[in-house]
N, C-alpha and C positions, 0 to 999 in steps of 0.2 A: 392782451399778450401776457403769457405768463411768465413767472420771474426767471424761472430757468431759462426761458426764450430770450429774454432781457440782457442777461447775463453777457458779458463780453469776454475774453480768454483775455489777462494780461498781456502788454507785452514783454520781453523777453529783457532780461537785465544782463546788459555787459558790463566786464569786468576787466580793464584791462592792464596788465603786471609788469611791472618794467623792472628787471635784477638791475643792479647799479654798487659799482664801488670807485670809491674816488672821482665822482662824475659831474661835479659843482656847474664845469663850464658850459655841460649839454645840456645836463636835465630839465631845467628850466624849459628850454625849446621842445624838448620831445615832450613832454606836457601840455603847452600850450597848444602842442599841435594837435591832438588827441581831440576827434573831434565828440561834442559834448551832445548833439544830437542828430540822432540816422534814424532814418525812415525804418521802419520797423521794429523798432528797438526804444523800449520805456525809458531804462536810464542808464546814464554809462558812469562809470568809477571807475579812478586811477588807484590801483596799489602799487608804490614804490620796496621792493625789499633791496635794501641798504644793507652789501656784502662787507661789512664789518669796515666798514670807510673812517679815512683820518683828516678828511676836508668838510667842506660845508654842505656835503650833498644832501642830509639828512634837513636842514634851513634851508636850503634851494627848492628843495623837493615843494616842501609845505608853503614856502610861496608861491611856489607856482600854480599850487591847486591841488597836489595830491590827497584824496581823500582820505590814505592811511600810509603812513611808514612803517614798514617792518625792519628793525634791525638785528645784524647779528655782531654776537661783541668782539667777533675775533673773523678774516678772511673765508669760508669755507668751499669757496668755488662754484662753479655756476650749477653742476646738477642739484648741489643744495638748496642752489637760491631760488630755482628753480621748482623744485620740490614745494618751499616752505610758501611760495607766491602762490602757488597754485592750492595748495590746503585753507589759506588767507580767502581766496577768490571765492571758493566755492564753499568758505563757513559765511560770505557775506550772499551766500546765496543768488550765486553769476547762474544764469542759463546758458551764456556763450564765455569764455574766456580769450581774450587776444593776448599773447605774450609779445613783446618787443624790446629792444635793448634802449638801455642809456645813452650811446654813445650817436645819437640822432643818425646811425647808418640807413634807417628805414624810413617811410614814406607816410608817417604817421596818419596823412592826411586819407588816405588810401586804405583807412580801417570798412569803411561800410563795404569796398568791392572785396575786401578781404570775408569779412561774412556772410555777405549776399546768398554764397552756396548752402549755408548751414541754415539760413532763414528762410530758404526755401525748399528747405530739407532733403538736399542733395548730398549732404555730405557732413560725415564727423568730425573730421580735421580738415581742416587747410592748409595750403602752403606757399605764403607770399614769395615765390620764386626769382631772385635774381638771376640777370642772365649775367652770369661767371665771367663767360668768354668777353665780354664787351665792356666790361668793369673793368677800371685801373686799378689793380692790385698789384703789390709785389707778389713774385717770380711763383715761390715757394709755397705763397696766402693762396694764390690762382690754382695752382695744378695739384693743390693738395684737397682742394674744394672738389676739382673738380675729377680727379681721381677719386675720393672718397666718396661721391655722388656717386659714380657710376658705379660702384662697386654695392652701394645699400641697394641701389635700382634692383641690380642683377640679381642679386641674395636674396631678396624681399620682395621680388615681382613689382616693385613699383611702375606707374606707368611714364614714360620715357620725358625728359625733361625737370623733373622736380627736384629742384634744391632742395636737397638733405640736410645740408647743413647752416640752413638761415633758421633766423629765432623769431624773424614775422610768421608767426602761425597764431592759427584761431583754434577752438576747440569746443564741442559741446557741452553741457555738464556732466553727462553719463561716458563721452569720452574721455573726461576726464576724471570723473569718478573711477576709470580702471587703471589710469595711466600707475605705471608703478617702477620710478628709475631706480636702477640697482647702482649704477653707475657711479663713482662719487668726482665725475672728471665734468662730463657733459652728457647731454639729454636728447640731442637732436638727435641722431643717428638710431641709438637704442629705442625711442619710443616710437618712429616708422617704423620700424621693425616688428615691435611688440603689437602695431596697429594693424596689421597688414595681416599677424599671423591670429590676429583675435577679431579679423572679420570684419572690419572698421572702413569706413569709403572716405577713400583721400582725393582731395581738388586740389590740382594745380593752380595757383591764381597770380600769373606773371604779373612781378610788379619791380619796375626799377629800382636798385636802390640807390645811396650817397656813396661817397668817396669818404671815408674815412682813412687817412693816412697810419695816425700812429695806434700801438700795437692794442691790443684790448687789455681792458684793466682786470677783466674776471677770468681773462687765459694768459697764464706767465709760459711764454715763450713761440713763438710762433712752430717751430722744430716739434719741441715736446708734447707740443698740441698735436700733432700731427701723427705722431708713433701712440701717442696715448689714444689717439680718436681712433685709429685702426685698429687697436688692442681692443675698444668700447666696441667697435665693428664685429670684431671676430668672437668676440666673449658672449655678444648680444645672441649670434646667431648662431652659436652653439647651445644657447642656452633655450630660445624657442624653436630651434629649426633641432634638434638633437641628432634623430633617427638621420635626417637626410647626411648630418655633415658625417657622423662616425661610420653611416653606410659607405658614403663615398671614399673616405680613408683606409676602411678595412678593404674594398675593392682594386682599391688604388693597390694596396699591401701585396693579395692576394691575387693580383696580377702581375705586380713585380718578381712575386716570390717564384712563381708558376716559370717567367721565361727562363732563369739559368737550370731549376729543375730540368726541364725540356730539353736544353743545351746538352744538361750532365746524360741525360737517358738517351738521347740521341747518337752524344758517344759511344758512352758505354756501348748501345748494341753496334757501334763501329767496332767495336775490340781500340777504342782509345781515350774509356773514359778514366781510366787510373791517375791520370797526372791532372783533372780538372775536379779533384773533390772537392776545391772551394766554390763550385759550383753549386755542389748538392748541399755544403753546410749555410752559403749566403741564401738561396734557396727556401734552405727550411727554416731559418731563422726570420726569413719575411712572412712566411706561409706561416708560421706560430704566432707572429707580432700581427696578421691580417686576423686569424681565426680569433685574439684576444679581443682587437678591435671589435669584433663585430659582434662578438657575446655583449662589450660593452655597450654597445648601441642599443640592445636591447633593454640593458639598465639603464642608460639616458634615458630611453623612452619612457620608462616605469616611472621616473623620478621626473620627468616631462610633466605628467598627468595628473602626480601630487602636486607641483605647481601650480596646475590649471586648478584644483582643489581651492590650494592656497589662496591665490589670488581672487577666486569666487567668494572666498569666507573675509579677503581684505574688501572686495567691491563691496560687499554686503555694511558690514562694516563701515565703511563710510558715508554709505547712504545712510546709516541711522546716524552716525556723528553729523553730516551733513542735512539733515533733514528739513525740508521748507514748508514748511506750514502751509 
């Protein structure tokens, strides 16, 4: 037999990332739980990034088994922590990456069915899906989940049921080699988005999660969380989707503008459009504000494609930073 024939393909190294601030009393457990060997998979690693914490989480962490702590010296919030875990992950040269939180909300044990699709090369991202509806959440946690879910779905073509906004998700390294949060609030929402419109296969993989009662430590306020996530929403998908959203805005315009026009000219040949000229001035002032729109849309587009540029010369780019021998 010759050596090339010989030869075995690696297995595949996960990595998996846990953001955490002020989180002494869970950590511990979501570590432990992690589990340390799955069928298909050579080795696993725990990276903890340590959002700028003022209790023992960064000593908890490392007893428990973390194999690195990152920390940051001051708060920066989760799209950060998020960001700097996933650069950690894949300079330790991960083939898959599993994100999850500190706050033991997920099923840690429930990593292998979480990869399963990516190890059998069905898929670039995952998404440990809770079901919303049947979790005990307060009032405002529930229907802002589950409003904001339904709203990425629709925007993003996602397929029907995926939790948007859970932080059990797995990732390839090349999906993750493009992910790129502009965001500086949160990351779940904008990078379905980003995944969806760069061609990327997403698996739903329903997996219950815990009851966590109190409020998250890397999202200050549940309200704020909520208006800021749908700002991440709207910004996301202006910002990959351009052409369609400012088409639909200038049309929206330029049909509003068009019915009092009609109204006024309709008059007018009755012999009674004299007394409705706020017709033809609201009219044209929508009909001006649509035609602006939709010049614009063609500059989004333009400035769309230097992005796509951009972010080709960033993926490139971190494949040589991240380079595995």
């Amino acid at each position: 037999m010759s050596d090339a024939a010989s030869e075995t393909t690696p297995l595949p190294k996960l990595v998996v990332t846990i953001p955490a601030h002020n989180e002494e009393a869970d950590v511990a457990a979501v570590i432990r739980e992690i589990p340390r060997q799955i069928a298909g998979v050579g080795k696993v690693e725990v990276v903890v990034l340590d959002d700028g914490s003022t209790d023992a989480t960064v000593k908890v962490a490392l007893e428990a088994g973390a194999d690195r702590v990152i920390s940051h010296k001051i708060q920066k919030g989760l799209a950060s922590s998020f960001r700097d875990a996933v650069s950690e992950a894949l300079s330790r040269d991960a083939d898959i990456i599993v994100n999850t939180d500190a706050d033991n909300h997920y099923d840690q044990s429930r990593i292998p069915d979480l990869i399963q699709p990516i190890l059998e090369g069905q898929a670039d991202i995952t998404i440990g899906s809770r079901n919303i509806t049947e979790l005990p959440m307060r009032f405002i946690n529930k229907w802002g989940n589950i409003v904001g879910s339904s709203l990425v779905r629709t925007l993003a073509g996602l397929p029907a049921g995926i939790d948007v906004s859970t932080g059990f998700r797995a990732y390839t390294r090349e999906a993750a080699l493009g992910l790129h949060v502009i965001s500086d609030h949160t990351y779940t929402h904008e990078t379905l988005i980003a995944a969806m419109e760069g061609g990327l296969t997403i698996v739903d993989v329903p997996i219950p999660a815990r009851v966590v009662t109190r409020p998250s430590r890397l999202i200050k306020g549940t309200t704020s969380h909520i208006v800021r996530g749908l700002r991440v929403i709207i910004r996301s998908y202006a910002i990959y989707q351009p052409l369609r959203v400012f088409l639909t805005l200038a049309t929206v315009l330029i049909i509003a503008g068009m019915v009092p026009m009609i109204r006024f000219l309709v008059l007018f040949f009755m012999d009674d459009g004299g007394g409705h000229i706020q017709s033809l001035i609201a009219g044209s002032v929508l009909l001006l504000v649509g035609f602006q729109v939709l010049i614009l849309s063609l500059l989004a587009s333009s400035i769309a494609w230097n992005r796509k540029m951009i972010e080709e010369i960033l993926y490139r780019a971190r494949r040589n930073d991240y380079n595995q021998d």
